[in-house]
C-alpha atoms as one frame of an Amber mdcrd trajectory, in Angstrom:
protein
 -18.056  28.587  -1.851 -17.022  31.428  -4.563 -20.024  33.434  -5.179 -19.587
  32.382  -9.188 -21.265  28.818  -8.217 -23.922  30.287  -6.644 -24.867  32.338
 -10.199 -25.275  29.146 -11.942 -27.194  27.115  -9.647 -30.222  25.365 -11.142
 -33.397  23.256 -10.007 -35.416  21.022 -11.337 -39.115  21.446 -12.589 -41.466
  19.261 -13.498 -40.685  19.695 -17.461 -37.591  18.507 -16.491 -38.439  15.656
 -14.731 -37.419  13.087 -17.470 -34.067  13.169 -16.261 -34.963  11.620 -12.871
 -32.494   9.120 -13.041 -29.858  10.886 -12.833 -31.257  12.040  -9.180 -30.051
  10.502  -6.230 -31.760   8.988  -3.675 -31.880  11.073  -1.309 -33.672  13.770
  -2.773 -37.180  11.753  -2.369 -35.753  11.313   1.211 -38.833  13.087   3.588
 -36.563  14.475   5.961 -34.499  16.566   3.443 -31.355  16.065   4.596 -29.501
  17.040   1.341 -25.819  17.175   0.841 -23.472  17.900  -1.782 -23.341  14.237
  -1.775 -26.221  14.549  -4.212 -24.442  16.123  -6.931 -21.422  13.423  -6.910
 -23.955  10.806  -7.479 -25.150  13.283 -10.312 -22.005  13.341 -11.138 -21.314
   9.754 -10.964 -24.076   8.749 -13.158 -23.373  11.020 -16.249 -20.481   9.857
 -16.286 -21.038   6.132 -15.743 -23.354   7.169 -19.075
């Protein structure tokens, strides 16, 4: 990936945690198998919104 996404990259915090249903599954998931798979549901739901 271009080294531009990787200067805007954010996480979430707990003050930020109000917008947990925008999160996908997976990220509760305990064997943290994360993909970009998360951020097309992400995705997916803002813009079902």
């Amino acid at each position: 990936a271009p080294d531009v996404l990787h200067r805007h990259i954010k996480s979430i915090t707990d003050s930020s945690a109000k917008h947990l249903h925008f999160q996908a599954p997976e990220i509760d998931d305990e064997l943290n198998q994360i993909t970009t798979a998360v951020d097309i549901y992400s995705l997916g739901m803002v813009t079902l919104e």
